[in-house]
C-alpha positions as CSV (number, residue, x, y, z in Angstrom):
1,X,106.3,93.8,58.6
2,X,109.7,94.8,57.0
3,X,110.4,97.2,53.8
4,X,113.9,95.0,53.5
5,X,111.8,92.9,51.2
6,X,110.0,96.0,48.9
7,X,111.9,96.7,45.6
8,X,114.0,100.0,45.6
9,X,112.0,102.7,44.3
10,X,115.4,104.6,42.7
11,X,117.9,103.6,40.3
12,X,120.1,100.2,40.8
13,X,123.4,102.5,40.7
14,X,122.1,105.2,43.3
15,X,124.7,105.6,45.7
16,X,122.3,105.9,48.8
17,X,121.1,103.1,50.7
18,X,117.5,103.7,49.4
19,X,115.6,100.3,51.2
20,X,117.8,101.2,54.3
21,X,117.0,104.6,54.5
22,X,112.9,103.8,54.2
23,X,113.0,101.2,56.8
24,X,114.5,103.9,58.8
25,X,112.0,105.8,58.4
26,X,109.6,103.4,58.8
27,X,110.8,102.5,62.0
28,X,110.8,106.4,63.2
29,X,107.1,106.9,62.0
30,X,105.1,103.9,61.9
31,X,105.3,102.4,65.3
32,X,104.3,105.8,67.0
33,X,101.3,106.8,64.6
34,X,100.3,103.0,65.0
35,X,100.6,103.7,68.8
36,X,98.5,107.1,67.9
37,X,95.8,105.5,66.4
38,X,95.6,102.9,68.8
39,X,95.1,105.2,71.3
40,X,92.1,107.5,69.0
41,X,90.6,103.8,67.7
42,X,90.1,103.1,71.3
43,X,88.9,106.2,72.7
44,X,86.3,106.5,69.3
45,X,85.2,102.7,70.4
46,X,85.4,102.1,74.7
47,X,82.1,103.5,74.7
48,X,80.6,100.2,73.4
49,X,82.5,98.4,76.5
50,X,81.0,100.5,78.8
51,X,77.5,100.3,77.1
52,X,75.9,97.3,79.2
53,X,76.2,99.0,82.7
54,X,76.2,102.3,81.4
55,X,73.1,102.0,79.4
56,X,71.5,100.6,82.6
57,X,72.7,102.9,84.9
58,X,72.1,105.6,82.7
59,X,68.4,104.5,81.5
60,X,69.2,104.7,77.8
61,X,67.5,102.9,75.5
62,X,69.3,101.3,72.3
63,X,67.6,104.3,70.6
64,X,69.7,106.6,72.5
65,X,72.8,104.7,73.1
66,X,73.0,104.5,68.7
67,X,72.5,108.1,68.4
68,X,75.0,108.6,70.8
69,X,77.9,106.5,69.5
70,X,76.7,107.8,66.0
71,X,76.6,111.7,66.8
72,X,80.4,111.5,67.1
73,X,80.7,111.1,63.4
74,X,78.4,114.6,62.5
75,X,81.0,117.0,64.3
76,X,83.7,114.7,63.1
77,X,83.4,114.5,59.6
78,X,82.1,118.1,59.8
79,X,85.7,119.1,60.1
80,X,87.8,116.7,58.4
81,X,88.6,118.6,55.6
82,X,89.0,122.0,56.8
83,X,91.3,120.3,59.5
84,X,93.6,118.2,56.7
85,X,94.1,121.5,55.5
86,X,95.2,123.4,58.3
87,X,97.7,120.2,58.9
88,X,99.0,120.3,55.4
89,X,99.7,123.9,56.3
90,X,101.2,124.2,60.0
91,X,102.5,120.5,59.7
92,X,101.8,117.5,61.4
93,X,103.7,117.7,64.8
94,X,101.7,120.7,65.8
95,X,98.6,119.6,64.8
96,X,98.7,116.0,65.4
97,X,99.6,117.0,69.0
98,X,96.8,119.4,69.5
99,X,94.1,116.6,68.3
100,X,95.5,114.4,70.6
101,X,95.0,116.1,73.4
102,X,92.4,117.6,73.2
103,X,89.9,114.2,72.5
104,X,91.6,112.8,75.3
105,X,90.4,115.6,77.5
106,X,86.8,115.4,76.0
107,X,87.2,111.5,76.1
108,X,87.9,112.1,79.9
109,X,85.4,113.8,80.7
110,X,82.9,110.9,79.6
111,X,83.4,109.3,83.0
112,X,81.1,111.9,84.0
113,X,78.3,112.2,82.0
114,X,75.0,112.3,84.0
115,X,71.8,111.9,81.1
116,X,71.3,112.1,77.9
117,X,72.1,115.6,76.9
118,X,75.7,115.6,78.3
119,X,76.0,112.3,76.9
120,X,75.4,113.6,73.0
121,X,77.1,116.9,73.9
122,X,80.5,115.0,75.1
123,X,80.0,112.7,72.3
124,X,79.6,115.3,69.5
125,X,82.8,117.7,70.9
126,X,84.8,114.3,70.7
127,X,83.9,114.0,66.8
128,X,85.2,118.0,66.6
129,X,88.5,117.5,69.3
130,X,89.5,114.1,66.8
131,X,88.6,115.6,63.7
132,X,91.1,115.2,61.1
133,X,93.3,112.8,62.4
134,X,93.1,109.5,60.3
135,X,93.0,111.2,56.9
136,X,95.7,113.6,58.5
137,X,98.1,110.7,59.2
138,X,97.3,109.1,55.5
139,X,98.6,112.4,54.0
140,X,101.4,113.0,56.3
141,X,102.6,109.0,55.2
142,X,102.5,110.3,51.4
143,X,104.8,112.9,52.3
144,X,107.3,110.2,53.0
145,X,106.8,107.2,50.9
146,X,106.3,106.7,47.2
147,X,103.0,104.9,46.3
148,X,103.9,102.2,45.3
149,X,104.9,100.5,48.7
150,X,101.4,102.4,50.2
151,X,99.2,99.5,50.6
152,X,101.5,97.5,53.0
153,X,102.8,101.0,55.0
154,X,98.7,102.2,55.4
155,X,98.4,98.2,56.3
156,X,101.2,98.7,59.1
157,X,99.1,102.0,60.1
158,X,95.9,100.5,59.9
159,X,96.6,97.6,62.3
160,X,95.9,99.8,64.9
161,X,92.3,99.8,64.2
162,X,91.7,95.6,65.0
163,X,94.6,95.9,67.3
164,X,92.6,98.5,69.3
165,X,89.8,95.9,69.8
166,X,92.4,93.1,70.2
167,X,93.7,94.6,73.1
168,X,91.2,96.7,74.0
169,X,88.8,94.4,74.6
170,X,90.1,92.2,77.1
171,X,91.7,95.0,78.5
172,X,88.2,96.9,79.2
173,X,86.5,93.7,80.3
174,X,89.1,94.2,83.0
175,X,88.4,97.7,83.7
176,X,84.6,97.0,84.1
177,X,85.1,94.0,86.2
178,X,88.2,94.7,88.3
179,X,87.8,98.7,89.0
180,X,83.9,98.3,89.5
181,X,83.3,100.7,92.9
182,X,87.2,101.8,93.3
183,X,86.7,105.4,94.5
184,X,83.3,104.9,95.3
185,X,82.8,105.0,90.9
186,X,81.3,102.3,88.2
187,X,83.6,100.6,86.5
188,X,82.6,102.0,83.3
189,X,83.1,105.9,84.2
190,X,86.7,104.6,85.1
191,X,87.4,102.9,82.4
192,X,86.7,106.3,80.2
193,X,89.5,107.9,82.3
194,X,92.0,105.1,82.1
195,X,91.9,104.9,78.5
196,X,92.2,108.5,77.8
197,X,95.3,108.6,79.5
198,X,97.3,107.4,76.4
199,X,95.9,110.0,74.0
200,X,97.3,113.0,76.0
201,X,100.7,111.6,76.7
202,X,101.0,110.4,73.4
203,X,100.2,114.3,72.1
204,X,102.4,115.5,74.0
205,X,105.4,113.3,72.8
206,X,104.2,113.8,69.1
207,X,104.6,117.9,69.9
208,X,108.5,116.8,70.1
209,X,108.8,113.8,68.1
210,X,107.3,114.2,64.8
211,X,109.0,115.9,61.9
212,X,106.6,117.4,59.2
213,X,108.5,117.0,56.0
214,X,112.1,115.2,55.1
215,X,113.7,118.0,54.6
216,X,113.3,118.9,57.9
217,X,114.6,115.6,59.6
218,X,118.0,115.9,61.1
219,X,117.7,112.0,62.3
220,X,118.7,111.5,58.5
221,X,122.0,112.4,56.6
222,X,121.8,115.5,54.5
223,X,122.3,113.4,51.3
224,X,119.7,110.6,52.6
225,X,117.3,113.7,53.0
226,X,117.8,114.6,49.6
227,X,117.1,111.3,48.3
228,X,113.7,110.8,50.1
229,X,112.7,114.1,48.8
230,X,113.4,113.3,45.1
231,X,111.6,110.1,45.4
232,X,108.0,111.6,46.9
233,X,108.5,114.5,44.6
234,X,105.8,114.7,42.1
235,X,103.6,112.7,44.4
236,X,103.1,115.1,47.2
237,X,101.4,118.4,47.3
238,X,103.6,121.5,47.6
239,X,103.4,122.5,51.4
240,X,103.8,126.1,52.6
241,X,106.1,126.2,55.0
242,X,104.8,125.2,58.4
243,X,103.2,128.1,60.5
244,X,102.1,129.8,57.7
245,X,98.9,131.0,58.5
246,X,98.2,134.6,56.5
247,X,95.4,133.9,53.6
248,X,94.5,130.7,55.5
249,X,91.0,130.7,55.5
250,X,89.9,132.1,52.0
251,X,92.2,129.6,50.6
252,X,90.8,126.9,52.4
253,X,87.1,128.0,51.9
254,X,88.4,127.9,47.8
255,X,90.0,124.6,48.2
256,X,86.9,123.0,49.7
257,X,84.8,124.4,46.8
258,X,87.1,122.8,44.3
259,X,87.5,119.3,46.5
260,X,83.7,119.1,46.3
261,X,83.5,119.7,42.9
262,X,85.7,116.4,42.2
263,X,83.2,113.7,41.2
264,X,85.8,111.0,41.8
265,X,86.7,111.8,45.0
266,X,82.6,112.1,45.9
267,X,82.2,108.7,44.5
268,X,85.0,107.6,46.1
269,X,83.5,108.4,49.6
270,X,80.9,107.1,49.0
271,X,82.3,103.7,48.2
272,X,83.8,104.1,52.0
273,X,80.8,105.3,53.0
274,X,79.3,101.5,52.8
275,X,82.5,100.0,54.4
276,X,83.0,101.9,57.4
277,X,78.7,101.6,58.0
278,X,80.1,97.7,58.5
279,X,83.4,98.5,60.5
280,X,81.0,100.7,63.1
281,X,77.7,99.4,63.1
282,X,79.1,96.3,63.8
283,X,81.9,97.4,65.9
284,X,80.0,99.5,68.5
285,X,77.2,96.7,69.0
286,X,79.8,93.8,69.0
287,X,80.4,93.9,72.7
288,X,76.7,94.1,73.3
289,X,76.1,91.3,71.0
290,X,78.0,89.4,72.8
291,X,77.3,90.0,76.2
292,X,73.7,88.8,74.9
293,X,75.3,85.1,75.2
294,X,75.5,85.5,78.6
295,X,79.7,84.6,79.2
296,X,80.3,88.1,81.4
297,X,82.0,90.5,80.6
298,X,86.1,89.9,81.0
299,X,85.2,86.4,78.4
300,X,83.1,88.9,76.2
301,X,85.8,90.8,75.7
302,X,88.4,87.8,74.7
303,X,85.8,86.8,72.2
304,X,84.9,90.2,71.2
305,X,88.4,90.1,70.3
306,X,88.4,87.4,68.1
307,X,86.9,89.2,65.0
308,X,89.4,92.1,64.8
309,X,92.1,89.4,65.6
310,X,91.3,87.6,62.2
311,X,91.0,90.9,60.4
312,X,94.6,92.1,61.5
313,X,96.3,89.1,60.0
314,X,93.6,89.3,56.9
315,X,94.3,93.2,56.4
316,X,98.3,92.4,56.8
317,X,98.0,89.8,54.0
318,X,95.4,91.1,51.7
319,X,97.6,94.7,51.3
320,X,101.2,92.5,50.7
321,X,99.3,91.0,48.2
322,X,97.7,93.8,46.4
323,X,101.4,95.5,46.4
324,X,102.9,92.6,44.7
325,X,100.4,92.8,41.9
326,X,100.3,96.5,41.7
327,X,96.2,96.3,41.7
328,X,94.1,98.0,43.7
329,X,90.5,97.6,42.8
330,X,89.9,94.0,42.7
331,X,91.7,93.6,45.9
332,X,89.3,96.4,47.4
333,X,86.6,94.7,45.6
334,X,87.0,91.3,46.4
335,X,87.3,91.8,50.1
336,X,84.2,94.3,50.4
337,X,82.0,91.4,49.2
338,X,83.9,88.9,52.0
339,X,82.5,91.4,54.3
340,X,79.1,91.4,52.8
341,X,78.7,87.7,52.9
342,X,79.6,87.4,56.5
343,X,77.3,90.4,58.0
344,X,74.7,88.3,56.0
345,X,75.0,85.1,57.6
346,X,75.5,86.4,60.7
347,X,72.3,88.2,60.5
348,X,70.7,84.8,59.6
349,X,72.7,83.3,62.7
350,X,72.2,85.8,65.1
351,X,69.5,84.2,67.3
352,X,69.8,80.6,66.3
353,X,73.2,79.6,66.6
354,X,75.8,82.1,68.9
355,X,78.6,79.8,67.6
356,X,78.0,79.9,64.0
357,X,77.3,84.0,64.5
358,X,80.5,84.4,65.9
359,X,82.1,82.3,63.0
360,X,80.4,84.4,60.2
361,X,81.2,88.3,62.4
362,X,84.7,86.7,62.0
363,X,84.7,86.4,58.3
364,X,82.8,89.5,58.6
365,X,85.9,91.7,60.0
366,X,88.2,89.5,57.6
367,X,86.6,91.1,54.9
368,X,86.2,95.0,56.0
369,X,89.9,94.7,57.7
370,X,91.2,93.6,54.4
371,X,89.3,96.3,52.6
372,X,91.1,99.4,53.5
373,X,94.6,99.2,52.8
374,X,93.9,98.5,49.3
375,X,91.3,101.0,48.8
376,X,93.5,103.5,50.5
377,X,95.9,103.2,48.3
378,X,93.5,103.6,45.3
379,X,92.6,106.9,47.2
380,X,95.9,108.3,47.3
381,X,97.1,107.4,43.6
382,X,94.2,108.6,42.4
383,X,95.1,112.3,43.4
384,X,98.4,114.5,43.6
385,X,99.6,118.2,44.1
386,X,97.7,120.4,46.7
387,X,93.9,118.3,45.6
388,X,95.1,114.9,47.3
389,X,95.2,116.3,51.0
390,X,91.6,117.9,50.3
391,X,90.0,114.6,48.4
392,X,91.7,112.3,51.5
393,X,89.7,114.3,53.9
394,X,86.7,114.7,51.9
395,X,86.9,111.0,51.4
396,X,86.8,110.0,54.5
397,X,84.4,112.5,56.2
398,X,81.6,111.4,53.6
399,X,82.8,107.9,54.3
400,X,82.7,108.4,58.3
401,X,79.0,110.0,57.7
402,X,78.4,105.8,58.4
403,X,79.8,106.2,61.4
404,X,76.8,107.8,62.2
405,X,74.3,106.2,60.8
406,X,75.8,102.5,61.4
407,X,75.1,102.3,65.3
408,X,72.0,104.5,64.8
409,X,70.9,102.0,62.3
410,X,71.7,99.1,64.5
411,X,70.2,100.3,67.1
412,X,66.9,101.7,65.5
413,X,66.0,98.3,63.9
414,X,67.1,96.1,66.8
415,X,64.6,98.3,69.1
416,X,61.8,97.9,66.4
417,X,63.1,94.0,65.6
418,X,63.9,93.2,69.2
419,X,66.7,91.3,67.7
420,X,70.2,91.6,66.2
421,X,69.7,89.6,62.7
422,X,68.1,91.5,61.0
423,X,70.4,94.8,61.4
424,X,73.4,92.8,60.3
425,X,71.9,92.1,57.3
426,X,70.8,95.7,56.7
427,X,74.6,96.2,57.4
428,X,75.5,93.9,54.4
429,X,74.3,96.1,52.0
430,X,76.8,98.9,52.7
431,X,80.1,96.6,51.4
432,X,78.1,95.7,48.1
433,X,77.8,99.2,47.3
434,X,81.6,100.3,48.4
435,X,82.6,97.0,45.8
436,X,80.1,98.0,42.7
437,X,81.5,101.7,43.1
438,X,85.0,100.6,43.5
439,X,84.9,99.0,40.5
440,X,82.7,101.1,38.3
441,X,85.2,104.0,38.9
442,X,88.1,101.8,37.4
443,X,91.7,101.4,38.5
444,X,93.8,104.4,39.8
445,X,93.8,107.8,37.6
446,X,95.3,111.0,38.8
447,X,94.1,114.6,39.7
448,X,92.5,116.1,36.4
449,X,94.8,118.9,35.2
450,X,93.1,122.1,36.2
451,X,94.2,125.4,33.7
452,X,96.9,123.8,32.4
453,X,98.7,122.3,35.0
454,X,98.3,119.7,38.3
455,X,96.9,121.7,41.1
């Protein structure tokens, strides 16, 4: 994706380079907090690679293995906004670094989990260590390009959640197949400490490599600076400057207050509440699905793979589109339903026809993929001033409550059910809602003015 092609946000006469100077910083940024999330997408998701032989190794029953992958999501969004916060406080390279690391200690450490209590402890301290980062990233992007070319950037960012799979799939059917008994371990406790690897390193670089605002970045001109600045201004909250800690916590206790006071941004959630109860319930069970057809598990992985492929080129698509138009909740809309209508007939499929499953999960991902660049930029027009990095996070912890629930879900019916069907079509119903919400609460409005002024 290039910005060479995204009209100049500034006036025709400006003097500075404005299209050159954004796909500079889109090259600086994007690539490494696509790298980032690849590496936190992965590490949220290689449990449901490892599930088969870990489940029987382990004795867990789909019971425990959903509340497991779902428990992540309680510590998680537990401290999504009070983390967004904190970032929009200290700045990004300091905290972005910290998350990093830390999950991929706690991701780590998986490898070693013995029953089912370490298994939900280590599961729930990975929601807390990774708390923050996604709607983190979203608000560190607004502080560096104008909204009106967000649906295509957040595209770019979001890749990294297919791509994850993409990869990640194959590459853990690998894992599990090629370092199965190395060092006298399964090949599923090593693949937990292979693909934590890339979350630590990649903290660490971010620690040097990030820059918080563009006033701060030296790898731009002093004039270029000024420019970038002058074109987010007004869209952006006012930071403090970074390390600024004194008054931290009251103020962040009042913010939160105010943040769930804002009906919109509750709604809102809610609305990504139904689309990520899709994106997980089917994503940590897909592998096991799969395996169910019997092909082993480096081929499960290339066709686990096959999905999230079609809804990386879908997402890509669907967001250039929606920027063209300048629309946002149709294009949200629309796609949520896509979603829908595949999780249905894949539930109706499921045990008749492995084929015809695997053509409607693909349609399926088309549809949730191309669902969140356009509803994230609806999220972050429909807020500015200090408000927008409290409503992101709020947004998406209510929204990641499905993460939760989703595999619980799953696995809860499919233990009752004794088969898959019926759980993807329980799953359908979560995109319906995100699209009857999305377009009851209307096209992009901004913050309401609190005492006279944006907060």
């Amino acid at each position: 994706m290039s910005l060479h092609d995204l009209p100049r946000p500034g006036a025709m006469d400006d003097p500075i380079d404005g299209v050159e100077v954004q796909a500079r910083v889109f090259r600086r940024l994007v690539p490494f907090l696509i790298m980032c999330y690849f590496a936190a997408y992965l590490d949220r998701v290689n449990l449901s690679f490892a599930a088969a032989t870990m489940n029987s190794d382990l004795k867990f029953s789909p019971a425990v293995y959903g509340w497991g992958a779902g428990i992540f999501f309680m510590s998680y969004a537990l401290l999504e906004t009070p983390s967004n916060y904190i970032l929009h406080h200290i700045g990004a390279r300091i905290w972005i670094a910290r998350i990093m690391v830390t999950w991929g200690v706690v991701s780590a450490a998986l490898a070693f989990v013995r029953d089912e209590t370490g298994f939900y402890v280590l599961r729930f301290l990975l929601g807390a260590a990774e708390a923050g980062f996604m709607p983190g990233i979203i608000l560190y992007l607004t502080y560096w390009f104008p909204q009106a070319q967000r649906g295509r950037i957040l595209a770019a960012f979001l890749f990294a959640v297919p791509l994850a799979t993409v990869i990640g799939a194959p590459l853990s059917g690998a894992v599990l197949s090629y370092a199965e008994g190395v060092g006298g371990m399964r090949g599923w406790r090593w693949l937990f400490i292979i693909e934590a690897a890339p979350a630590i390193v990649l903290g660490v670089v971010a620690w040097f490599y990030l820059t918080d605002r563009p006033q701060t970045a030296d790898w731009l001109a002093p004039a270029e600076r000024d420019w970038l600045t002058a074109q987010v201004a007004g869209e952006t909250a006012d930071a403090d400057e970074p390390g600024v800690l004194q008054g931290l916590l009251p103020a962040m206790i009042a913010a939160m207050i105010a943040a769930l006071q804002d009906r919109r941004a509750l709604w809102l959630g809610v609305a990504y509440f139904g689309v990520v109860l899709a994106l997980y319930g089917l994503g940590m069970w897909l592998p096991q699905i799969v395996d169910g057809y019997g092909p082993g598990p480096l081929v499960a992985g290339f066709v686990t793979a096959l999905p999230f492929l079609c809804g990386a080129f879908a997402m890509l698509w669907w967001s250039r589109r929606s920027d063209r138009r300048g629309e946002r909740v149709w294009h949200t809309a629309l796609a949520a339903c896509v979603a829908a209508a595949g999780l249905a007939a894949a539930g109706w499929a499921a045990a008749a026809s492995p084929m015809g499953a695997t053509a409607a999960i693909c349609l399926a991902a088309i549809g949730v993929f191309a669902t969140l660049p356009p509803f994230w930029a609806l999220v972050t027009g429909s807020f500015d001033g200090a408000r927008a990095a409290l409503a992101i996070a709020l947004i998406n912890s209510i929204g990641n409550l499905a993460g939760f629930f989703g595999p619980w879900m799953v696995g809860w019916i499919k233990e009752a059910s004794g088969g898959y069907g019926p759980a993807l079509l329980a799953l359908a119903s979560g995109p319906l809602v995100c699209a009857a919400l999305v377009v009851y609460l209307g096209p992009d409005s901004p913050a309401p003015v609190l005492n006279g002024r944006r907060d």
